[in-house]
GUZA-565663 format. One record per atom (N, C-alpha, C, O): residue in one letter; y, x, z. Coordinates in steps of 0.1 Angstrom, whole numbers, plus 5000, padded with zeros to 4 digits. Layout:
// residues N
- A,Y,X,Z
...
This chain:
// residues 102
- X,5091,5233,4751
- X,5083,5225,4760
- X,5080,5233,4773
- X,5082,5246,4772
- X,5076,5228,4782
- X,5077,5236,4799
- X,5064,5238,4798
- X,5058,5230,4791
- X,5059,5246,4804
- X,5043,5242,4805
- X,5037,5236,4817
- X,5025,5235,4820
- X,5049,5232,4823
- X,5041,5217,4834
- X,5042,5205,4831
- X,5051,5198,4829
- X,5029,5205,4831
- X,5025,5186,4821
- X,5033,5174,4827
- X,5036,5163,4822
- X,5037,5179,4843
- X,5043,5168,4848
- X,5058,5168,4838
- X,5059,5161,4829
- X,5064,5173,4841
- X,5078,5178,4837
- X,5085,5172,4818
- X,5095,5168,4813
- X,5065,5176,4812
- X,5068,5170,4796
- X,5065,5159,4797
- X,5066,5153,4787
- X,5060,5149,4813
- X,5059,5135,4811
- X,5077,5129,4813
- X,5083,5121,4805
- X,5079,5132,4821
- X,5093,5130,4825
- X,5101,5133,4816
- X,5110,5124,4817
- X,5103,5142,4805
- X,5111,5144,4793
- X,5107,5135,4787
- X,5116,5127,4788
- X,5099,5131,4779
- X,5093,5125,4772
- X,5100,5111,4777
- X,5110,5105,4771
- X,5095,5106,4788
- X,5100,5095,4797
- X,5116,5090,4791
- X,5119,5079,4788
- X,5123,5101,4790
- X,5135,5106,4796
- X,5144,5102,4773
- X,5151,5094,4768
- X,5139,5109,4771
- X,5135,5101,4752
- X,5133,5091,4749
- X,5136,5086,4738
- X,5128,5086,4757
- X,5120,5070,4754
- X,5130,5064,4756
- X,5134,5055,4749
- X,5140,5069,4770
- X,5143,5054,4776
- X,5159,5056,4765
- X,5166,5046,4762
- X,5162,5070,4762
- X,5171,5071,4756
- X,5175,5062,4743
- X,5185,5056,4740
- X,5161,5065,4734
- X,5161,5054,4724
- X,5162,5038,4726
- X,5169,5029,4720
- X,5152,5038,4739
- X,5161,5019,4745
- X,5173,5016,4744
- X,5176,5005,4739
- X,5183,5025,4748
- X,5190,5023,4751
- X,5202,5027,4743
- X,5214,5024,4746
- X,5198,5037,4729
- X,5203,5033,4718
- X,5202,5021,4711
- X,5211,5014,4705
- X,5192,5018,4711
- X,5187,5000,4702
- X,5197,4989,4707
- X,5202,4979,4701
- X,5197,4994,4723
- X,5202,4978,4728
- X,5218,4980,4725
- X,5225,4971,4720
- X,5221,4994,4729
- X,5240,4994,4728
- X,5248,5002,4719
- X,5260,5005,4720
- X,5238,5006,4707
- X,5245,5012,4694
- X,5251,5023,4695
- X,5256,5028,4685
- X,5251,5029,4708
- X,5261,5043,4707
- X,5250,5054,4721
- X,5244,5048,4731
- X,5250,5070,4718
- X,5247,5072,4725
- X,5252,5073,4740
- X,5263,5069,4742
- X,5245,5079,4750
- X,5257,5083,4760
- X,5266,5090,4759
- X,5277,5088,4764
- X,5262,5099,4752
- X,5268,5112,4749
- X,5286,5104,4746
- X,5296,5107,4752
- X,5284,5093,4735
- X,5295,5089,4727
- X,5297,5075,4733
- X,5301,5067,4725
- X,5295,5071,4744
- X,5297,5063,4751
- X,5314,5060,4754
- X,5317,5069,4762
- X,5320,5055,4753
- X,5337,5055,4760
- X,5333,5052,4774
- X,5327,5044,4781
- X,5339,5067,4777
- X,5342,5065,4796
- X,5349,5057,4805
- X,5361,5060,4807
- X,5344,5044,4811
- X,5349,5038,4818
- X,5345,5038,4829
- X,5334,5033,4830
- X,5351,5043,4844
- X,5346,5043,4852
- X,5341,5032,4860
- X,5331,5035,4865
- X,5346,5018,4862
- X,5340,5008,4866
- X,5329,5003,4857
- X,5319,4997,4862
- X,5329,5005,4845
- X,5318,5008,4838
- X,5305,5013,4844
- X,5295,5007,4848
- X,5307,5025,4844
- X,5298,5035,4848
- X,5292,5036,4865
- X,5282,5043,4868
- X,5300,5028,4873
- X,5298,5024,4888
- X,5293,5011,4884
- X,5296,5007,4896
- X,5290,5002,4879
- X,5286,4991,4881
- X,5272,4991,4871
- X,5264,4982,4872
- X,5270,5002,4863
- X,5256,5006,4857
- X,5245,5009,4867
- X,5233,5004,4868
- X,5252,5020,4875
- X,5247,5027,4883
- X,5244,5018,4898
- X,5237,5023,4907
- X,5250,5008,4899
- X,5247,5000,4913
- X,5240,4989,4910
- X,5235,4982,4919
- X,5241,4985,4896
- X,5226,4974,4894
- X,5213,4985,4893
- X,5203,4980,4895
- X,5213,4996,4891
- X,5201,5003,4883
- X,5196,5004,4901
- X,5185,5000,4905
- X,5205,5008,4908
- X,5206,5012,4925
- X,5197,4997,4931
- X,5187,4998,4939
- X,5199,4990,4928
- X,5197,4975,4934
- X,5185,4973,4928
- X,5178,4965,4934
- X,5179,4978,4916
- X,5168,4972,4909
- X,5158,4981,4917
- X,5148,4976,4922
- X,5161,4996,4919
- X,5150,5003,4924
- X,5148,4998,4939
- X,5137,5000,4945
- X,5160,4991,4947
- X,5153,4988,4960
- X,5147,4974,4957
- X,5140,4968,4964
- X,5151,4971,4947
- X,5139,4956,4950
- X,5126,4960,4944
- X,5117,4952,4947
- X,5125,4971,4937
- X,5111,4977,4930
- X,5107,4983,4943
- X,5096,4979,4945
- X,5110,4992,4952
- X,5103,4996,4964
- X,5103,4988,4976
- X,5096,4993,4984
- X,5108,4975,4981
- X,5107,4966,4984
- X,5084,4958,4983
- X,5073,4957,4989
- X,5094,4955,4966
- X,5078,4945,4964
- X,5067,4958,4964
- X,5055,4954,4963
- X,5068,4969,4964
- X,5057,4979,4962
- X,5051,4978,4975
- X,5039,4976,4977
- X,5065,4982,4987
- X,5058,4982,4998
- X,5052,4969,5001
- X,5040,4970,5000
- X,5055,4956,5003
- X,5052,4950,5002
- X,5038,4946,4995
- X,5033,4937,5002
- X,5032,4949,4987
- X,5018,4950,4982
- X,5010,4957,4985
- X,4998,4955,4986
- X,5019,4974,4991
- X,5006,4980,4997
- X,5003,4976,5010
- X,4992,4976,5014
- X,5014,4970,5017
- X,5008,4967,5033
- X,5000,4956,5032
- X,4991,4955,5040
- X,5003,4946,5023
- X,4990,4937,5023
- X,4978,4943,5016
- X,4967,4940,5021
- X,4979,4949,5009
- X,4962,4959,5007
- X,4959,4963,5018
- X,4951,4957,5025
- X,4965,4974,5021
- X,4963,4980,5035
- X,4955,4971,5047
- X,4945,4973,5053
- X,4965,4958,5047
- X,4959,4951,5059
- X,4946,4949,5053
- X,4938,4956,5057
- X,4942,4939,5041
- X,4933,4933,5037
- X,4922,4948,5037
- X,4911,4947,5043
- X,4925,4960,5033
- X,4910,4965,5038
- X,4911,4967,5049
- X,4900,4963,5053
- X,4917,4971,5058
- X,4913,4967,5074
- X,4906,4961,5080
- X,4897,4964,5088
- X,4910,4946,5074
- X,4901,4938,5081
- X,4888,4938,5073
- X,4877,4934,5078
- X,4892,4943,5058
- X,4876,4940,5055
- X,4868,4951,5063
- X,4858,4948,5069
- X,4872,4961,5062
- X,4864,4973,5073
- X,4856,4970,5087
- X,4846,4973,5092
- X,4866,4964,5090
- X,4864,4959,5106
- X,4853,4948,5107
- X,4845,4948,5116
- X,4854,4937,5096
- X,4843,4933,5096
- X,4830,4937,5093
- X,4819,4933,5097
- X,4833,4945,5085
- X,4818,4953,5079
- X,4815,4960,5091
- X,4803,4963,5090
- X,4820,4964,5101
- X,4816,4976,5110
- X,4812,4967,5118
- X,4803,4972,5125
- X,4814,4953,5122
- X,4808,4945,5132
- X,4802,4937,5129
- X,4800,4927,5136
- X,4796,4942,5116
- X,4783,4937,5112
- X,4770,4943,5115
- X,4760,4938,5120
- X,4775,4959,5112
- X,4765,4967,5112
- X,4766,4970,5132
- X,4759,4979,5136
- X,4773,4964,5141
- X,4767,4970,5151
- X,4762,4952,5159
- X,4769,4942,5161
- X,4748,4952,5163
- X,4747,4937,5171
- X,4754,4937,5182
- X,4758,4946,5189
- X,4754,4926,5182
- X,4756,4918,5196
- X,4744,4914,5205
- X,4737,4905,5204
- X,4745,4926,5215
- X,4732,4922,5225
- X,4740,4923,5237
- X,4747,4933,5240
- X,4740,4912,5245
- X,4740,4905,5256
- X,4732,4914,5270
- X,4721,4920,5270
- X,4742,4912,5280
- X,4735,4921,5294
- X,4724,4914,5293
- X,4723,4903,5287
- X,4714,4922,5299
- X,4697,4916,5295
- X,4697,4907,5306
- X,4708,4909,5313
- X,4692,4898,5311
- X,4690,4890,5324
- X,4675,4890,5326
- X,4666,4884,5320
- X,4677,4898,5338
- X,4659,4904,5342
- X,4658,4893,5357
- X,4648,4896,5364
- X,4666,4884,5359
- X,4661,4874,5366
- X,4647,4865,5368
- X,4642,4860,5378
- X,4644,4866,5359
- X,4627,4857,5354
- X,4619,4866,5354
- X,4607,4862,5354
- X,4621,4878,5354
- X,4613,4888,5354
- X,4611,4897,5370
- X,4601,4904,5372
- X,4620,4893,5380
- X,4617,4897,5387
- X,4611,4889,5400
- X,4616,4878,5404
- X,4602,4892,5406
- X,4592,4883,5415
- X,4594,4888,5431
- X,4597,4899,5436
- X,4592,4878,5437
- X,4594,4881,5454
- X,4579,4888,5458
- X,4569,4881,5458
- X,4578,4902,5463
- X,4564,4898,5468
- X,4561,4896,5479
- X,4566,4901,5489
- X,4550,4886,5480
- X,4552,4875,5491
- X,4536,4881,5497
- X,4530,4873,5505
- X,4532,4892,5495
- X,4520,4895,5497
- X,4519,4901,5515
- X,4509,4903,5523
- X,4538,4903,5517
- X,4540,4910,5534
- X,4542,4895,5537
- X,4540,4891,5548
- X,4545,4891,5532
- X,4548,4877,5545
- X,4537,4872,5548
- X,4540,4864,5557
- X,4524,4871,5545
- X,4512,4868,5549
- X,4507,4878,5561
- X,4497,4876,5568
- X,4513,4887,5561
- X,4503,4898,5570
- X,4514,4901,5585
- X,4512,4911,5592
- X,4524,4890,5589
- X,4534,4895,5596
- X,4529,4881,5610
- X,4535,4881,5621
């Protein structure tokens, strides 16, 4: 065994799938008959399955991605108000106190 845990997951991995794969086709690789269109046409569905598996992954994260964005963005424009230019119109007065004295 390696002593990087990653490495004994991936072996391990790597066993598992081997026994699949005895159950389903009775022979190991090892004792597999070599056929090369065989073996190019394993290898270009297995090719085709991982782009459609990184496909839908990306796919899922960018709609996460988007979805907290926007939930972010609303939370942030929650927490800041909406205050309006003040209008000090009414508040301010003519004084009419010189126009009496002219």
């Amino acid at each position: 065994m390696s002593r990087d845990k990653i490495i004994n997951q991936v072996i391990e991995k790597i066993k598992d799938r081997s026994d699949v794969g005895y159950k389903k086709y009775g022979v190991t690789l090892h004792d597999d008959e070599p056929h090369l269109h065989k073996w190019l046409n394993h290898i270009q569905e297995e090719l085709m399955d991982a782009v459609n598996y990184i496909e839908k992954l990306k796919m899922e994260t960018t709609d996460s991605l988007q979805e907290k964005i926007l939930k972010d963005y609303k939370e942030d424009t929650k927490k800041i108000s909406y205050n309006p230019e003040p209008d000090y119109s009414h508040t301010w007065t003519r004084d009419t106190s010189w126009d009496s004295e002219v």
